[in-house]
C-alpha positions, 0 to 999 in steps of 0.5 A, a space after each residue: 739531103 733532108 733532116 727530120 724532127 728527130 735527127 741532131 741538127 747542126 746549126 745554132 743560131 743566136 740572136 747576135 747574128 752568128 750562126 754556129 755549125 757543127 762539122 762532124 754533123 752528118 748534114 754538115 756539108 749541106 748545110 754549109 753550102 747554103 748557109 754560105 749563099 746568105 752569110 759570111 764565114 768567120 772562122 773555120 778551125 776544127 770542130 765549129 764554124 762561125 758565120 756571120 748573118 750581116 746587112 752585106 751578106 743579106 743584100 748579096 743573098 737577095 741579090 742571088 735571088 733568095 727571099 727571106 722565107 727560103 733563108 728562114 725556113 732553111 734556119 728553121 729546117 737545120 738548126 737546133 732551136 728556134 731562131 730567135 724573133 729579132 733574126 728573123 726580123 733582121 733578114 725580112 728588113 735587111 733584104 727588103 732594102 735591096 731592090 727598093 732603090 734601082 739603078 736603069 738606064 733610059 737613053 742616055 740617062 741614069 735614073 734611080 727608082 723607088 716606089 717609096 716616096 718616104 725612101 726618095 725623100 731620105 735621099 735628097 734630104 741626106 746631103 752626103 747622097 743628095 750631092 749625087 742626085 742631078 735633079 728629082 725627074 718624076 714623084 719617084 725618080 732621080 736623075 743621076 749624072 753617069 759620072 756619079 753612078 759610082 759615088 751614088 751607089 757608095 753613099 746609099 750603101 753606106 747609109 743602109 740602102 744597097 742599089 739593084 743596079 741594072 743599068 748594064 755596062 758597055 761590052 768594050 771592043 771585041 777580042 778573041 781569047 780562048 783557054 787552051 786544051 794543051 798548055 806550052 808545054 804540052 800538058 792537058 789543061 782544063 779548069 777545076 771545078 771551083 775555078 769554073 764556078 768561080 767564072 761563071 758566077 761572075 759572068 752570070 751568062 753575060 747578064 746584068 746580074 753578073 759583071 761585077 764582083 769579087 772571087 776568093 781564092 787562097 793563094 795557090 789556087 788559081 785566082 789569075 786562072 780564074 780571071 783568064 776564063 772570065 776574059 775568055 768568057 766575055 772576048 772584050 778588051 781588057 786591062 789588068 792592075 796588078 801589085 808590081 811588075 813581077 806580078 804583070 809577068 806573070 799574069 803574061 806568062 800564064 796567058 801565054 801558057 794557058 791561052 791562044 794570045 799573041 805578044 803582039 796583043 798583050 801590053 804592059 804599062 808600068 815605070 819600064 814599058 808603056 805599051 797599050 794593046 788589046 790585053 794590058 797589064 799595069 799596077 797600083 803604083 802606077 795608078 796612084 802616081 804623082 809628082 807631089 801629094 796635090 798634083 793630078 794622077 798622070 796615068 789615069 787616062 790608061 782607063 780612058 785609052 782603050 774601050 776596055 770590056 772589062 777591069 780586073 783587080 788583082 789583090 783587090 784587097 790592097 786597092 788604094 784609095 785614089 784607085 777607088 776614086 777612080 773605080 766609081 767612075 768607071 761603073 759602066 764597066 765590067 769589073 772582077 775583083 781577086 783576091 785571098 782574103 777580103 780582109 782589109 786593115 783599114 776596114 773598108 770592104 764595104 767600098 770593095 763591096 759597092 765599088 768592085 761587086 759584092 763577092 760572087 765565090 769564095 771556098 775554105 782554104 782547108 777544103 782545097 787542102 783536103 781535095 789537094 788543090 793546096 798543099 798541107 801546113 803546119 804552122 808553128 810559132 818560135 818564141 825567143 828570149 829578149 837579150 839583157 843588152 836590148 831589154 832595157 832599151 825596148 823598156 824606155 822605148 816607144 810603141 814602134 821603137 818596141 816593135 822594130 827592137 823585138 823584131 830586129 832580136 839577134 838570137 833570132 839567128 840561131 833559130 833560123 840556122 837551126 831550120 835551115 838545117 832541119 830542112 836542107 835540101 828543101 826550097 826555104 823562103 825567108 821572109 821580114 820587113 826590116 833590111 838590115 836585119 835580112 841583111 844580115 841572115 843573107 850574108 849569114 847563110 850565103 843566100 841571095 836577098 831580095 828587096 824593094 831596091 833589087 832591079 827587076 831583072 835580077 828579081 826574075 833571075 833569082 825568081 826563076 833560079 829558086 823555080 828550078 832548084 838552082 837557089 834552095 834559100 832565098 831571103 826576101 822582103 815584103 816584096 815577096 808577099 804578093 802575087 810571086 809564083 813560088 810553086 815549089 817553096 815548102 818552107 817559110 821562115 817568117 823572121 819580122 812582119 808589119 805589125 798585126 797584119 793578118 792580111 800579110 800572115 795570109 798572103 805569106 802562107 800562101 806562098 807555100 801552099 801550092 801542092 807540091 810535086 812529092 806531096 810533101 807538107 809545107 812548113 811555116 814558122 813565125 819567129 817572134 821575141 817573147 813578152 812583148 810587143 812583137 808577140 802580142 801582134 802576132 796573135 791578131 796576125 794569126 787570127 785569120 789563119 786560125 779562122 781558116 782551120 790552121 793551127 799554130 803550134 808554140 814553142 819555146 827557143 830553148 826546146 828547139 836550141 835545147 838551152 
């Protein structure tokens, strides 16, 4: 589609990078799909979205295979002023930095490549990245140990100068694994088309260009289907890390649902089983295990067991620090990171970025809400009075002593009561971070409670009791933020949460989202004490889901309870 001289436009750009456009917009969807190849969405509520142009959004542009000139003449062609100079600039410089480094392979070495000698001279002038380089082999080549190719390309990327890395990887030994046409229980099953985009934008035809990288998905959607194609894409050994053990089965429950896989070649490798086969599935916890803070990382070697042809990361956007450690030594190694939601709460999506793969797909939650590839949400907050008794103590109180007295407010009882109700017949989640106080809603409802100390045994059966219907009300702690395959929960009840994180808000949502067998809409409710700590959290909680196109609706205890 293309717009004259006289149609609206439906960008503005501005000169601090972000780029708005208008949805109602007739040339709305074009334009967004190619603004998404070069810049990053910020939020996405009714009317205008925000995007981002950003040095990584650029680099990931360039990487792709546009140039400036393609990105320049698109602003040009689609927004509604001029763009101004200082944009412009910025995308010829910042994608200019990408390709001037590259990183090849020449025999048995690592050599990184520049035809800027000023360039090279930074490097071995920054001891941050010099530390990486094994010695200066030609006026404008570096030899880079192998074990630091992860490292080097972490420390240049922070200091501005992204590698084009085209060292390729290893193929890892060979394993047939093929998606099914029929899964067990005789249904058709093929890919969506998103999630086979999603796939092939990581596999790249198996080229170097592809092989590394993240997909964003919202939860629902199908991200451990994605990662299967992937797997059958590149018929490699391969291992898994995922968030827990109850995620571990479940990616072997989908494999062996959607795949031709046999037990006999899928491992787990967790605190109850330590299989190691073709296909093997461990978690995090495992990863980062050790007896005492200076001791060594036990199970590291599990990277070193088999000749694994690719990595995938579940939740990537929880990869702990010792696990990026270990991620930079492993770069000759495919890697395919899944995840929500990229946010990170201790901002280093650039190290995802360097270390993982820059993002290869992501989609708007509400545009798979209106395909009806997620189910439909209404999310509303419930503010409830502070009792007089606990006022005075979370006055004198300090800033995290606030947070648990707001969190842990008894009147919150009532509210829950009230929707339980409201919604009987339905499958209830309800969802906090404080023991006593789920504690006490469990025993108040008569409902299961599941926590970080429920045996995995008894987390599958109540798992599979609220699956089936058996269990309509389920009360659950942070366990159940991640990867937990809920498919017919409608309701969730968000009693307490961890402080202002919006991953969590995220990825609590997204355990209703997906569609549900009568079409009904999914209800999400945030329970919060009024004026105070708790309430100002919950505004950075929803922020991210308020980006996304959901719309919080706030209310009073009192128009609920009607006193």
């Amino acid at each position: 589609m293309m717009i004259d001289e006289f149609d609206d436009r439906p960008l503005i750009i501005q000169s601090d990078g972000s780029v708005l456009i208008e949805v109602e917009n007739r040339a709305f969807a074009v334009a967004r799909n190619y603004l998404n190849l070069f810049a990053e969405l910020v939020k996405s509520p009714e009317h205008i979205h925000t995007y981002r142009v950003s040095p990584i959004s650029l680099w990931n542009a360039a990487a792709s295979g546009l140039t400036p000139d393609n990105i320049i003449e698109f602003l040009s062609r689609y927004g509604k002023y001029e763009t101004p100079q200082n944009v412009r600039r910025d995308i010829v410089d910042y994608m200019g930095r990408y390709g001037r480094l590259v990183l090849q392979k020449r025999g048995d070495d690592l050599i990184l490549i520049s035809d800027d000698e000023a360039l090279i001279s930074e490097i071995m002038s920054t001891e941050r990245v010099a530390k990486y380089v094994g010695q200066k082999v030609g006026g404008l080549e570096l030899l880079i140990p192998p074990k630091y190719r992860g490292d080097i390309k972490q420390a240049l990327t922070r200091i501005g100068y992204p590698v084009k890395d085209i060292a390729g990887y290893v193929d890892g030994a060979f394993f047939e694994l093929s998606l099914s046409s029929f899964t067990s229980d005789g249904a058709e099953f093929k890919l969506r088309d998103y999630q086979l985009l999603a796939a092939e934008a990581f596999h790249a035809k198996g080229s170097f260009e592809g092989g590394s990288g993240v997909v964003v998905l919202p939860c629902g959607a199908g991200k451990t289907v994605v990662g299967l194609a992937a797997m059958s894409m590149l018929k490699c050994e391969t291992l898994v890390i995922c968030t827990n053990i109850v995620a571990i089965r479940q990616w072997i429950s989908e494999m062996f649902d959607k795949t031709n896989i046999s037990s006999d070649d899928v491992g787990e490798y967790s605190g109850e089983k330590k299989n190691i086969k073709p296909i093997t599935l461990t978690t995090y916890q495992m990863l980062t295990h050790r007896t005492d803070k200076d001791g060594e990382f036990r199970h590291y070697r599990i990277f070193d067991e088999k000749n694994w042809g690719l990595i995938i990361y579940d939740e990537v956007h929880l990869l702990p620090a010792p696990v990026f450690r270990m991620t930079a030594a492993i770069q000759a190694k495919r890697r395919l990171g899944l995840t929500a939601t990229l946010v990170r709460e201790d901002g280093l999506e650039a190290d995802v970025f360097s270390l993982i793969g820059p993002k290869k797909f992501d989609v708007p939650w509400k545009d798979l809400e209106n395909r009806g590839f997620i189910a439909e949400a209404q999310c509303m907050e419930i503010r409830v009075e502070m009792p007089r008794d606990i006022r005075r103590s979370y006055s004198l109180s300090d800033h995290q002593q606030k947070h648990r007295l707001a969190a842990e407010n008894y009147r919150k009882l009532d509210i829950v009561n009230r929707l339980v109700a409201e919604h009987r017949g339905e499958q209830i989640l309800i969802i906090g971070v404080y023991i006593r106080q789920l504690q006490e809603i469990a025993d108040e409802l008569k409902a299961p409670f599941l926590h970080g100390a429920t045996p995995t045994v008894e987390r599958e059966m109540l798992y599979e009791e609220f699956r089936t219907g058996k269990i309509k009300v389920l009360v659950v702690s942070k366990v159940a933020n991640f990867a937990v395959d809920l498919p017919d929960a409608s309701v969730a009840i968000q009693v307490s949460g961890t402080f202002g994180s919006r991953q969590e808000e995220a990825q609590r949502l997204g355990r209703i989202l997906r569609p549900k067998s009568r079409g009904q809409r999914a209800h999400f409710y945030s329970i919060v004490s009024k004026d105070t700590r708790e309430q100002e959290a919950a505004m950075n909680r929803q922020r991210f889901l308020t980006e996304q196109g959901y719309a919080y609706n706030i209310y009073d205890s009192h128009e609920l309870l009607g006193y």
